[in-house]
Backbone as CSV, one residue per row, in Angstrom:
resi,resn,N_x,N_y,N_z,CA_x,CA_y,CA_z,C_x,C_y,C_z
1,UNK,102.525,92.846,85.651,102.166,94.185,85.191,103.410,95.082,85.203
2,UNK,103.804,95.557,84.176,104.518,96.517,83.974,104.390,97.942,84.340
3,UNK,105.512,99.018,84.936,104.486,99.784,85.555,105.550,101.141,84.671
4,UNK,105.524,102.138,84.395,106.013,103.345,83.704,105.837,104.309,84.759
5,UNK,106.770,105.248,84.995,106.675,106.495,85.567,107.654,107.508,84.899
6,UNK,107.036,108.756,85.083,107.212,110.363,84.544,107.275,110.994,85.123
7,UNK,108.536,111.227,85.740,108.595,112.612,86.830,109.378,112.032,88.471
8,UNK,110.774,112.488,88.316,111.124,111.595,89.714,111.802,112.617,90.536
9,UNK,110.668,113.532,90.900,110.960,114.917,91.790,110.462,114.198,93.359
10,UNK,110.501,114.836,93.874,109.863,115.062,95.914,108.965,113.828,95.594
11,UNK,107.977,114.316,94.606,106.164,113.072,95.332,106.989,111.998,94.037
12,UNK,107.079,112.191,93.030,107.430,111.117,92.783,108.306,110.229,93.159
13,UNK,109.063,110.546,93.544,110.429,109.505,93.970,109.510,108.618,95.333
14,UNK,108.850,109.300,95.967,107.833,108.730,97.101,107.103,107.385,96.564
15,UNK,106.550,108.166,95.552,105.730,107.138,94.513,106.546,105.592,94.479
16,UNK,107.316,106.296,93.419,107.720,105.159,92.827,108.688,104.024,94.002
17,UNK,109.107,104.630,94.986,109.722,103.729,95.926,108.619,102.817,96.616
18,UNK,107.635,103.535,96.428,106.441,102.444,97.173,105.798,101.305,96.244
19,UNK,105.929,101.575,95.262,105.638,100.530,94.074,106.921,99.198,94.091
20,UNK,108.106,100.276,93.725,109.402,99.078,94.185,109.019,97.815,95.612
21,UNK,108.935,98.888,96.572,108.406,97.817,98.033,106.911,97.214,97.112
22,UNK,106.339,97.109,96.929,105.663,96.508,96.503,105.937,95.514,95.336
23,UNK,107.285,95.574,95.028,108.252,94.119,93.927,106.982,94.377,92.541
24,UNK,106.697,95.789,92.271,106.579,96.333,90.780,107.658,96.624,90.087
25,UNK,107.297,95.978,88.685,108.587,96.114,87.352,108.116,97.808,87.171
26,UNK,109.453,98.635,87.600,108.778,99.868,87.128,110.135,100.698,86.201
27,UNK,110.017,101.024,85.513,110.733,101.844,84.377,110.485,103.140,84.591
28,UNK,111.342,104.117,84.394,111.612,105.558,84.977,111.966,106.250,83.840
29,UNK,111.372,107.518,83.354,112.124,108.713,82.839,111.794,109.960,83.698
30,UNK,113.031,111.259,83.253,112.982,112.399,84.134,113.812,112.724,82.945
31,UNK,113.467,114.219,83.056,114.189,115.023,82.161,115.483,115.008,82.335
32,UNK,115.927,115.201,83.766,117.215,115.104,84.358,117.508,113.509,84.461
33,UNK,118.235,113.454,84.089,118.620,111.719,84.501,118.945,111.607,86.055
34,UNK,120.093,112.588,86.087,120.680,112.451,87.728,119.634,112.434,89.136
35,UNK,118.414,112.973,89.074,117.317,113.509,89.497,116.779,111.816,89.853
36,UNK,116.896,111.225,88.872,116.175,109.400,88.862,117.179,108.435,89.494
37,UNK,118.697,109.026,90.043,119.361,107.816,90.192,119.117,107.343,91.842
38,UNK,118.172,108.046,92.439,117.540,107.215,93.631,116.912,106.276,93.336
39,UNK,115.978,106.514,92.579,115.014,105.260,92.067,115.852,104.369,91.701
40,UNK,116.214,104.730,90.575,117.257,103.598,89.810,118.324,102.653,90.806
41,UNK,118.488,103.493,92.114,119.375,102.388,93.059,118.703,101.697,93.736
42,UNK,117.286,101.814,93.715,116.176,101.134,94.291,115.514,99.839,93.588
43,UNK,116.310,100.328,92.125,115.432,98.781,91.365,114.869,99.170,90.625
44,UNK,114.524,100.765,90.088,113.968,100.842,88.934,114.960,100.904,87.352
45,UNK,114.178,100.886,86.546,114.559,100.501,85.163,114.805,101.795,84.199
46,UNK,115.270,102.036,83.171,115.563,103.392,82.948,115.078,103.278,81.632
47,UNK,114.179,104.964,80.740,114.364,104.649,79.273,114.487,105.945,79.366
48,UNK,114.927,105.942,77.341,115.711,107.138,77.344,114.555,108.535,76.995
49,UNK,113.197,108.357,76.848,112.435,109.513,76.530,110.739,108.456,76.486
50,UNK,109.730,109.601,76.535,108.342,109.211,76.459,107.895,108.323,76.007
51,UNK,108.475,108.303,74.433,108.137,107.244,73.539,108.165,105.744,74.063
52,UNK,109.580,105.880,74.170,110.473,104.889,74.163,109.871,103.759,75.940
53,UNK,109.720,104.794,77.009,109.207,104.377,77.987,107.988,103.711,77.857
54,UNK,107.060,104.316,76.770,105.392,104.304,76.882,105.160,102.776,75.874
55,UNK,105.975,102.516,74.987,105.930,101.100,74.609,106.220,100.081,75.570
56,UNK,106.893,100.393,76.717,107.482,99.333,77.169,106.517,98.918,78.560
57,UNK,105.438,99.865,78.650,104.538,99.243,79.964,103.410,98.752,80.029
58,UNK,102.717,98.718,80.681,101.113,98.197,80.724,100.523,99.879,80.903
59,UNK,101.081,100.001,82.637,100.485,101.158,83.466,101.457,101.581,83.702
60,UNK,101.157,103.011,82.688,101.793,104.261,82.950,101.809,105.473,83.741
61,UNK,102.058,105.923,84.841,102.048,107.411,85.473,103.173,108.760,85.121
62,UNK,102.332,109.712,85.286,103.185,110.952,85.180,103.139,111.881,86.142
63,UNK,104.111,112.388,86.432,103.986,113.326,87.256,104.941,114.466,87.235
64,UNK,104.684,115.837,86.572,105.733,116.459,86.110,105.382,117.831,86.431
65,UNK,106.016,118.670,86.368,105.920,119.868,87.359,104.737,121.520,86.719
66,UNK,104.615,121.305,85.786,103.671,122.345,84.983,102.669,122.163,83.908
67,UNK,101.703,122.420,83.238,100.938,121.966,82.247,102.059,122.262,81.372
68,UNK,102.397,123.019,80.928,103.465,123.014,79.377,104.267,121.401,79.830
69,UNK,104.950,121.246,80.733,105.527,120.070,80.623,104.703,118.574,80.341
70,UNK,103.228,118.827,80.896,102.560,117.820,80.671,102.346,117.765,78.754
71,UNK,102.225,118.675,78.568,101.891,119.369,77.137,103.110,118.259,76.486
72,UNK,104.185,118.819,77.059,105.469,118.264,75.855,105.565,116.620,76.521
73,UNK,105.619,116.163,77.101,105.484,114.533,77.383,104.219,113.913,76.653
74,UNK,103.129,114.131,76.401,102.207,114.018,75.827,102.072,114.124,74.498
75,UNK,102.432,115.118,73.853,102.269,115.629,72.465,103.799,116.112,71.877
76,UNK,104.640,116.251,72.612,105.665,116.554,71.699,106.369,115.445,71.198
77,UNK,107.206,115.993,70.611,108.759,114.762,69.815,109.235,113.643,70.797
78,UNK,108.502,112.457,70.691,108.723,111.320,71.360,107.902,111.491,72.439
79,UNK,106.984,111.926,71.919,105.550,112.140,73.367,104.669,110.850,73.087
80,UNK,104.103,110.414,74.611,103.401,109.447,74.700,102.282,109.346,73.985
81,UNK,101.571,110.197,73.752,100.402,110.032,72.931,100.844,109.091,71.080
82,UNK,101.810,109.323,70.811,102.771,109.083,69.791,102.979,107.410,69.659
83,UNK,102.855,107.173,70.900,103.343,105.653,71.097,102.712,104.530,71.682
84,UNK,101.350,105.139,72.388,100.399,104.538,73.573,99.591,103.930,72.234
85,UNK,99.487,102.520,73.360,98.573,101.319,72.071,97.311,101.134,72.670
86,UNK,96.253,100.586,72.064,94.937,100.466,72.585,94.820,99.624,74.182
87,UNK,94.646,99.771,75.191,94.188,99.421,76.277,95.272,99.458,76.958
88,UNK,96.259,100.355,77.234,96.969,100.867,78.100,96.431,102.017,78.749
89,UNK,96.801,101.791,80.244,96.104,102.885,80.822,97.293,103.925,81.533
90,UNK,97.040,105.179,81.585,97.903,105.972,81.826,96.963,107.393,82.884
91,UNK,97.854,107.686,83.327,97.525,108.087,84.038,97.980,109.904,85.242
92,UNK,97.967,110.461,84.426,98.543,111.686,84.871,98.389,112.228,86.213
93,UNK,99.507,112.248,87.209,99.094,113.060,88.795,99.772,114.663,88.943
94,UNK,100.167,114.806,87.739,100.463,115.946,87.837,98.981,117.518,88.468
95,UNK,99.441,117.899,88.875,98.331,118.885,89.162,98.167,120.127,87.653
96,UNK,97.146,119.939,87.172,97.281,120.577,85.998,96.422,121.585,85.859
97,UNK,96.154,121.779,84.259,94.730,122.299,84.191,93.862,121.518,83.562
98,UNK,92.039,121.321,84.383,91.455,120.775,83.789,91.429,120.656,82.445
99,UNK,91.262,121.857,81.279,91.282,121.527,80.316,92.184,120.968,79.469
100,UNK,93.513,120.780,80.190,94.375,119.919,79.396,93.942,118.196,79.728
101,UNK,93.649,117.909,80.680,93.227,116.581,81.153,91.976,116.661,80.220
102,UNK,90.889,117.248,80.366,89.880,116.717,79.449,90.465,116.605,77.732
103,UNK,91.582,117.088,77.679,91.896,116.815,76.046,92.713,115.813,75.546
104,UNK,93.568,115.533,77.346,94.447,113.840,76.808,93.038,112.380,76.775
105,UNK,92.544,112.874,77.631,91.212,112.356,78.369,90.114,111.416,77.137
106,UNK,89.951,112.602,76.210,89.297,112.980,75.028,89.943,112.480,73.647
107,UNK,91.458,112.563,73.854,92.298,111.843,72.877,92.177,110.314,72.910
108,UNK,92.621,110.472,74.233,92.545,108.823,74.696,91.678,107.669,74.319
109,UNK,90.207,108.431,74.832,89.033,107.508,73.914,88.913,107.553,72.518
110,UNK,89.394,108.553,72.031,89.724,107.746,70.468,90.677,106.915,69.883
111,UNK,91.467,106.921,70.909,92.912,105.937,70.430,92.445,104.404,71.121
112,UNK,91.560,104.333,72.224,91.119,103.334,72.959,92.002,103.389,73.845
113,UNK,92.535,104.176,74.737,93.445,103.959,76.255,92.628,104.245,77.586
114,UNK,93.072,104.333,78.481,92.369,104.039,79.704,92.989,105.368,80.519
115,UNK,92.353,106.937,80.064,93.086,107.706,80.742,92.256,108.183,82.175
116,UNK,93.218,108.453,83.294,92.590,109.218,84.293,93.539,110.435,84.366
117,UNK,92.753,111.224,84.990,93.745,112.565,85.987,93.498,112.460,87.000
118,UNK,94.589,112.624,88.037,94.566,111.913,89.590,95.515,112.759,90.108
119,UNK,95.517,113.944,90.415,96.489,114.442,91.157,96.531,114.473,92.610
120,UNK,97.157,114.367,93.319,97.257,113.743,94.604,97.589,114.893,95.769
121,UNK,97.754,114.725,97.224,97.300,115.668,98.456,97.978,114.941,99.133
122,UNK,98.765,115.279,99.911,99.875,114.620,101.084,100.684,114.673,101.444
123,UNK,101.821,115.845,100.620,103.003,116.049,100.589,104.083,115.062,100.381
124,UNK,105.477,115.412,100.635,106.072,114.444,100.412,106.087,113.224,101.484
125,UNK,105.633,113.836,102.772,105.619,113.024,103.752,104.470,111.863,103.542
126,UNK,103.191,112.256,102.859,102.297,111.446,102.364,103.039,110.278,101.169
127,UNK,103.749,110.855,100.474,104.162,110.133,98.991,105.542,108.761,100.047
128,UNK,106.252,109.159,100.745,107.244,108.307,101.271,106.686,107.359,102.156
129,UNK,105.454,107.929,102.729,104.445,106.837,103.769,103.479,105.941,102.785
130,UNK,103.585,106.497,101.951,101.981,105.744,100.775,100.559,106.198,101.517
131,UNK,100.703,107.353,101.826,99.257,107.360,102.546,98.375,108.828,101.835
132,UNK,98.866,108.795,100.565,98.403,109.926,99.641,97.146,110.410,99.672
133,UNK,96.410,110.928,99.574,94.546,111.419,98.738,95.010,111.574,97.361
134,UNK,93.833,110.838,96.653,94.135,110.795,95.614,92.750,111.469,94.676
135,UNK,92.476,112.501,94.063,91.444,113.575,93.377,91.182,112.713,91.877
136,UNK,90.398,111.963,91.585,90.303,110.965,90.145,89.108,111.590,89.063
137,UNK,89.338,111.995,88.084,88.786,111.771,86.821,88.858,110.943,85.596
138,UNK,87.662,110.754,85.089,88.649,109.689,84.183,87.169,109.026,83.842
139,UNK,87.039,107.605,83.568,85.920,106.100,83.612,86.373,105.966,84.901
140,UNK,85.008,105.478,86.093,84.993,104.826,86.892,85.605,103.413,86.836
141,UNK,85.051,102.893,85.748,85.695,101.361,85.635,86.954,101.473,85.771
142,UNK,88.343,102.512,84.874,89.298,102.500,85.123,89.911,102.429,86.133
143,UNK,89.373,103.235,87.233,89.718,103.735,88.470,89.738,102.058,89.527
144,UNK,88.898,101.672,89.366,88.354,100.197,89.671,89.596,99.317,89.739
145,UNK,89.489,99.020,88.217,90.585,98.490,87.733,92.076,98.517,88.622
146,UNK,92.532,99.984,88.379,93.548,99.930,89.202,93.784,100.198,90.669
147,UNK,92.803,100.120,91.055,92.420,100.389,92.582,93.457,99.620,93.519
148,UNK,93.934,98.378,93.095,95.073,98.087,94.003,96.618,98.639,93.899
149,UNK,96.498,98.746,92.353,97.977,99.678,92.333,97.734,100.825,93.020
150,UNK,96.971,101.856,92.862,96.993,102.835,93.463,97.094,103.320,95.105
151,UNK,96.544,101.588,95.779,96.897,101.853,97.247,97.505,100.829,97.595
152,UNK,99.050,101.205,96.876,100.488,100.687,97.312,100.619,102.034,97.570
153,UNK,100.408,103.267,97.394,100.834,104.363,97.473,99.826,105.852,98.264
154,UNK,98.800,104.760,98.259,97.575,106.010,98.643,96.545,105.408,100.089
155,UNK,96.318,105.917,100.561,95.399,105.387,101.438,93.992,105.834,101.480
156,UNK,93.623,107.425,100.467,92.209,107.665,100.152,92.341,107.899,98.546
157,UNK,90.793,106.877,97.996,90.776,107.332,96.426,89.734,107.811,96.414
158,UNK,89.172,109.121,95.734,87.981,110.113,95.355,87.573,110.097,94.698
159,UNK,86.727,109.056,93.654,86.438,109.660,92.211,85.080,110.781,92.125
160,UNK,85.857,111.562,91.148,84.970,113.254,90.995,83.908,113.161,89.754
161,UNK,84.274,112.494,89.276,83.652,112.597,87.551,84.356,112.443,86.195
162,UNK,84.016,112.755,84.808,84.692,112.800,83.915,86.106,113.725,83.993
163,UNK,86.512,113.029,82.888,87.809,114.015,83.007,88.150,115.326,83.279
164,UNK,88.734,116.558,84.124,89.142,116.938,84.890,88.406,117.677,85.906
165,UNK,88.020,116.509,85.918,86.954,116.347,87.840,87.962,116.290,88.694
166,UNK,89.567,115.169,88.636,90.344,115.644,89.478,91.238,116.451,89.576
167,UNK,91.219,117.301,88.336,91.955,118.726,88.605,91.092,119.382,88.927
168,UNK,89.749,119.563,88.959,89.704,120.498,89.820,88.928,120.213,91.526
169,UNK,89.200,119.277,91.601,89.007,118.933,93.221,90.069,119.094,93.415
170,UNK,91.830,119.177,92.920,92.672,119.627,93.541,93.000,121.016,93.552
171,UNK,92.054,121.599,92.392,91.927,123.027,92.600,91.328,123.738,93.915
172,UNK,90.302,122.746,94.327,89.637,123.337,95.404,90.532,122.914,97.078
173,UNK,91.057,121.772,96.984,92.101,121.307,97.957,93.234,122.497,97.893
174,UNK,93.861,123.341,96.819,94.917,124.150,96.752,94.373,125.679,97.458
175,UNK,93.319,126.097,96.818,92.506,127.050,97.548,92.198,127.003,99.126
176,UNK,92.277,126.056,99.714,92.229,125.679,101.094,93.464,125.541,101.645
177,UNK,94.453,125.287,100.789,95.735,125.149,101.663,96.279,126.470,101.557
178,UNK,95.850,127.143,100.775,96.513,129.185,100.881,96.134,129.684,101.841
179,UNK,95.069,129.494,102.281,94.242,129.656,103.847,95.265,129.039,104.492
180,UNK,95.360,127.413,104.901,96.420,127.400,106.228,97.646,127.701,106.282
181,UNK,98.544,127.843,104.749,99.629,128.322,104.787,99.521,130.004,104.941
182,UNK,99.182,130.598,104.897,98.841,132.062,105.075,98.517,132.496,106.347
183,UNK,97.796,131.286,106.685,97.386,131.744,108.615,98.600,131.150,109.391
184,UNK,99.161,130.509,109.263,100.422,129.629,109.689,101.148,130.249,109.693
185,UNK,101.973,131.208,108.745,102.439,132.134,108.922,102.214,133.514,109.363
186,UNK,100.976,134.216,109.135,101.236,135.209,109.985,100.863,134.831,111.728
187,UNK,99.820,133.695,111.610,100.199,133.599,113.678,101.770,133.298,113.761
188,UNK,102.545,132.587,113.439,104.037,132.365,113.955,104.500,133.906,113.521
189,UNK,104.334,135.166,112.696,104.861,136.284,112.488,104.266,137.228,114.160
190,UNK,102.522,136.942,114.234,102.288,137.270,115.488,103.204,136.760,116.590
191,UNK,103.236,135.724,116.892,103.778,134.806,118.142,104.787,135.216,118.449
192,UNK,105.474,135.587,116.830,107.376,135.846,117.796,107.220,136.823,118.390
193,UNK,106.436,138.037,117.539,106.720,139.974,118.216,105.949,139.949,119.240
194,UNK,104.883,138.555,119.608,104.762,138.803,121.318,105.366,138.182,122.502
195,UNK,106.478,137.384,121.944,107.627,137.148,122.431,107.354,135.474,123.061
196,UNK,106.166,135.002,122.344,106.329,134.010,123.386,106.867,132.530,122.361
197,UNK,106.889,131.527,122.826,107.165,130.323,122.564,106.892,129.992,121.660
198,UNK,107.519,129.877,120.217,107.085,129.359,119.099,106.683,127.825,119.244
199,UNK,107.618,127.402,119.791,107.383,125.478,119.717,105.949,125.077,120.502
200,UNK,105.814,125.753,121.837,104.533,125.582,122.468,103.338,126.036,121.791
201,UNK,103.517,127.426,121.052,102.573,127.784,120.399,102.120,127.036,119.550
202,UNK,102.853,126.539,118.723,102.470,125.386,117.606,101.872,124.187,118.455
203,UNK,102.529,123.475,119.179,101.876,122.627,119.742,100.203,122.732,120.098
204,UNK,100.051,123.478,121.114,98.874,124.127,121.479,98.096,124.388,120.263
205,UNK,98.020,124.946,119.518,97.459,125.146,118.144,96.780,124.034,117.370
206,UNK,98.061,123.284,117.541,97.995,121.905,116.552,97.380,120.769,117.606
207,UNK,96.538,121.076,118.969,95.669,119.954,119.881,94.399,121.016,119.610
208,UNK,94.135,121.885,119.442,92.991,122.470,119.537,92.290,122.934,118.197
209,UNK,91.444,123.832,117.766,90.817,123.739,116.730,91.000,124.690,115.399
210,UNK,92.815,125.121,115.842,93.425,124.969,114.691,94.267,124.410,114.194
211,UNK,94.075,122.943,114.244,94.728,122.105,113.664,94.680,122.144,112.270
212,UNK,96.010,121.585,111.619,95.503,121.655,110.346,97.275,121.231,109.822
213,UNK,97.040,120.803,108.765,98.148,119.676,108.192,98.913,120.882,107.702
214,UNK,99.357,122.020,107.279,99.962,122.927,107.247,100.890,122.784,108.276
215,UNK,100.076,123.620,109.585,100.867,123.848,110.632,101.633,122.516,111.533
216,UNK,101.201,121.635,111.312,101.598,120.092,111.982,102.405,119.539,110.960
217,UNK,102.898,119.840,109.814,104.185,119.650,108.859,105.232,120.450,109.146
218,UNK,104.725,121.871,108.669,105.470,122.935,108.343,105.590,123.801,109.649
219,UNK,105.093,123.871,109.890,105.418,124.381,111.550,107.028,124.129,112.287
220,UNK,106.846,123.020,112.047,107.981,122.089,113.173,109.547,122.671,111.674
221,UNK,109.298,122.793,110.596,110.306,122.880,109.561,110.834,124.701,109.602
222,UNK,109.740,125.131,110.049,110.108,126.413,110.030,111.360,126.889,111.253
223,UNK,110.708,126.440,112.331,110.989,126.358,113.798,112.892,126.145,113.594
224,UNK,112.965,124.922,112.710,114.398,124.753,112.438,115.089,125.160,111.545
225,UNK,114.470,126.189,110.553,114.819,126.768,109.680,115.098,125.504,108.234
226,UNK,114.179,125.059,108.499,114.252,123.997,107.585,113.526,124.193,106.190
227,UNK,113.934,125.032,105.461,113.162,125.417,104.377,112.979,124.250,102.633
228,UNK,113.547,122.606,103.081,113.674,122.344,101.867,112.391,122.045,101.472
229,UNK,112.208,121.602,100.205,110.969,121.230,99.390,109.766,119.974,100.161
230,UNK,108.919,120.484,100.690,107.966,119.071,100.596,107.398,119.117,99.770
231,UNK,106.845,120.648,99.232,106.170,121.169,97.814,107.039,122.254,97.676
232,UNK,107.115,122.374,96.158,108.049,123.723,95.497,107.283,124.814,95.849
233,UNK,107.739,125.846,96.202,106.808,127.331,96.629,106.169,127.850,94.886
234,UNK,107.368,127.277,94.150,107.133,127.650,92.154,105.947,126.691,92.033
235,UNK,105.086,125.980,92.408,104.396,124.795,91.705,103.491,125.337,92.586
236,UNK,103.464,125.475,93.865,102.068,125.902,94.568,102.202,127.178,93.666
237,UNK,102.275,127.762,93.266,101.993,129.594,93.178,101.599,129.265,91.451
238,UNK,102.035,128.013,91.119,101.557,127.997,89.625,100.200,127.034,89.838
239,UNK,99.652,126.362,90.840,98.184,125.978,90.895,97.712,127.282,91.762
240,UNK,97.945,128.154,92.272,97.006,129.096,92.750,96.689,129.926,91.011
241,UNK,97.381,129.829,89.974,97.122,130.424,89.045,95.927,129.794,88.281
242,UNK,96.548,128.326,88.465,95.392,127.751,87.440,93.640,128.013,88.332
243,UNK,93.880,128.007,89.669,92.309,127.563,90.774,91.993,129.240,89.968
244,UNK,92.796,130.136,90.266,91.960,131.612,89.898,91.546,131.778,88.448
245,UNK,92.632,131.101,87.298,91.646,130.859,86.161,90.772,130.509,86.216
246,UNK,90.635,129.334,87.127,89.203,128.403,86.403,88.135,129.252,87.607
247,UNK,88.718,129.509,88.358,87.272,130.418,89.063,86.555,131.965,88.117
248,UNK,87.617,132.314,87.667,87.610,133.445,86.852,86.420,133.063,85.455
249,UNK,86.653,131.469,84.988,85.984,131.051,83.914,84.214,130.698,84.565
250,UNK,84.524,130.323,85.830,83.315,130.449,86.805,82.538,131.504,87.019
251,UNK,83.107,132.849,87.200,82.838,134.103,87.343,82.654,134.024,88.883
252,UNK,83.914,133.652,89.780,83.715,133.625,91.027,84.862,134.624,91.024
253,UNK,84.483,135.473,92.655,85.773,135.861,92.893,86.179,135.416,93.871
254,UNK,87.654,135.285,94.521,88.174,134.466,95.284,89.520,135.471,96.194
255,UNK,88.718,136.554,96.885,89.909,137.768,97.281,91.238,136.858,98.170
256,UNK,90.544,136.144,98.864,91.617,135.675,99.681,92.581,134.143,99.513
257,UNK,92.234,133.798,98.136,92.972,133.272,97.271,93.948,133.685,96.406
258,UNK,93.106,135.174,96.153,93.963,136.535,95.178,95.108,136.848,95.757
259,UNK,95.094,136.773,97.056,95.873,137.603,97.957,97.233,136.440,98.486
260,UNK,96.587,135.382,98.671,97.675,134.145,98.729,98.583,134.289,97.576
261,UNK,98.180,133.992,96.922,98.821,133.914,95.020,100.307,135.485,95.232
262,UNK,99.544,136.291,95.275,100.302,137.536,94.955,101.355,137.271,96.043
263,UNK,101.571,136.843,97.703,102.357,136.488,98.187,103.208,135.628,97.615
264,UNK,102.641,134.954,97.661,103.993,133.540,96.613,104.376,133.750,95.344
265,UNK,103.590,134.808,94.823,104.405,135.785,93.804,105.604,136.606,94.142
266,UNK,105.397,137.098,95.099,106.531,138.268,95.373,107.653,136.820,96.106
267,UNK,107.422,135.670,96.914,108.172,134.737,97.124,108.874,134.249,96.154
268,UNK,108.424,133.753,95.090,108.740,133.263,93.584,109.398,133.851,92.364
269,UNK,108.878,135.084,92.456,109.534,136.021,91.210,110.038,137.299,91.557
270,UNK,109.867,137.424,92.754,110.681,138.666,93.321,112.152,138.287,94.237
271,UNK,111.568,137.483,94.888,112.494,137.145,95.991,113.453,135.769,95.347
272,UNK,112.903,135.329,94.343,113.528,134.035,93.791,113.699,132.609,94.523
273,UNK,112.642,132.881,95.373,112.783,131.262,95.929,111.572,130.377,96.318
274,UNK,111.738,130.130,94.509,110.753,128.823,94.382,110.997,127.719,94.348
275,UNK,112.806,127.884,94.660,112.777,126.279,94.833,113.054,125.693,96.267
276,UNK,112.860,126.932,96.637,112.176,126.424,98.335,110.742,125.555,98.647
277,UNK,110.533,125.014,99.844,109.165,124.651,99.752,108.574,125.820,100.274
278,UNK,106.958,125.423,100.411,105.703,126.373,100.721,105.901,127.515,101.876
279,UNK,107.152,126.821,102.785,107.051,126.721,104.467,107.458,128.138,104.196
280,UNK,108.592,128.450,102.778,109.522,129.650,102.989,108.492,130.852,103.213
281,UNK,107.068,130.490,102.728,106.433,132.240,102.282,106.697,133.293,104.061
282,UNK,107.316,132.596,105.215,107.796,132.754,106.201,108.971,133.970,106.039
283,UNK,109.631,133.461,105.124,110.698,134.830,104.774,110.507,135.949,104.162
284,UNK,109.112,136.381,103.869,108.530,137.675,103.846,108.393,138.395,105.002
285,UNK,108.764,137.533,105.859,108.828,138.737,107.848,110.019,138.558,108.066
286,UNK,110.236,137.009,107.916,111.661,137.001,108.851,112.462,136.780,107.972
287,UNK,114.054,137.502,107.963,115.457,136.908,107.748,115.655,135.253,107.865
């Protein structure tokens, strides 16, 4: 089995190194070339654009940082849709918007391909361990099908329903993590001005019943001023956009989702650092 991948940022490069340990033929594009030459020293295979990649596999994944980008890998000039032959299955983990997944989704069964949307929960620390959650829309049978590729890299699979059932179970997973990243930071904003022990505090926190995969990642990164990417602070603050669209299309309101968002707004487009990870929304108190 031939395997294709799209996107060799933080979770992907995770990805695809776990497929390699697993002695998969896997072929790589990235917009950036330089961005792929980890993989590529790992054993993966290189092509020069969508097209060109999407002839050459069985099973294809993508994983790329915004719906417009999913948009142009898909449908633009040397986009996969362009080149994908009947019973190839492909497979998008990008976190998107449902309605773009229900329309590759929707394409797909008329061309005869095997599409899911599967965007995934774990960080990068999940993607380098293979111990991902994985949010699936798509045919059940598909999901089936590739059920062993998928846990070379994952250790829970979810299927939600038709196509973008798993965008938006990761809509609802993103809405929950603005909650612990939001409380994570202002108790460590509390903790310091009452002078006590950040490291114990976290500890203590993280045995009792506010635990929570936020603070037991990002906690310990803050502590060292360790602000690089496990997730882009720009990519979370662009799925808090899409969860409040589609709640908005719901007619829900979601204040304390509203209120997350607008933080990692002023993090992102005020302060300019989205290409920090999540941990930074921390530098709205502190220097």
């Amino acid at each position: 089995m031939k395997i294709g991948f799209i996107g060799t940022g933080v979770m992907g490069t995770g990805i695809i190194n776990n497929l390699l340990k697993n002695n998969y033929d896997v072929t790589v594009y990235n917009r950036t070339k330089a961005h792929a030459q980890p993989v590529l020293d790992n054993g993966a295979k290189w092509a020069d654009n969508p097209a060109a990649l999407t002839k050459k596999v069985d099973v294809l994944f993508t994983m790329v940082g915004f719906p417009k980008d999913v948009e142009d890998i898909y449908f633009g000039e040397n986009g996969i849709m362009n080149a994908a032959r009947a019973g190839q299955y492909i497979i998008d983990m990008t976190t998107s918007k449902p309605s773009l997944a229900q329309k590759i989704g929707q394409l797909g069964d008329e061309k005869g391909l095997h599409i899911l949307d599967a965007p995934v929960s774990g960080g990068d620390i999940g993607a380098k361990k293979g111990t991902l959650t994985v949010m699936i829309g798509g045919h059940k049978e598909d999901l089936d099908h590739l059920q062993d590729l998928f846990m070379t890299f994952a250790s829970k699979l979810n299927y939600f329903g038709s196509y973008g059932s798993g965008q938006h179970a990761k809509m609802a997973n993103q809405i929950m993590i603005a909650g612990t990243m939001t409380g994570m930071t202002e108790m460590l904003v509390y903790a310091k001005a009452a002078n006590l022990d950040l490291e114990q505090v976290c500890q203590t926190l993280q045995s009792g019943a506010a635990e929570n995969f936020s603070l037991g990642s990002y906690g310990p990164r803050i502590l060292k001023g360790d602000y690089t990417p496990g997730f882009f602070a720009k990519h979370f603050l662009k799925d808090l956009r899409i969860a409040l669209e589609e709640a908005n299309k719901m007619q829900l309101d979601l204040p304390a989702t509203k209120e997350a968002k607008h933080l990692y707004e002023v993090l992102v487009d005020q302060k300019k650092l989205g290409n920090d990870g999540t941990q930074a929304l921390i530098k709205l108190w502190w220097k």
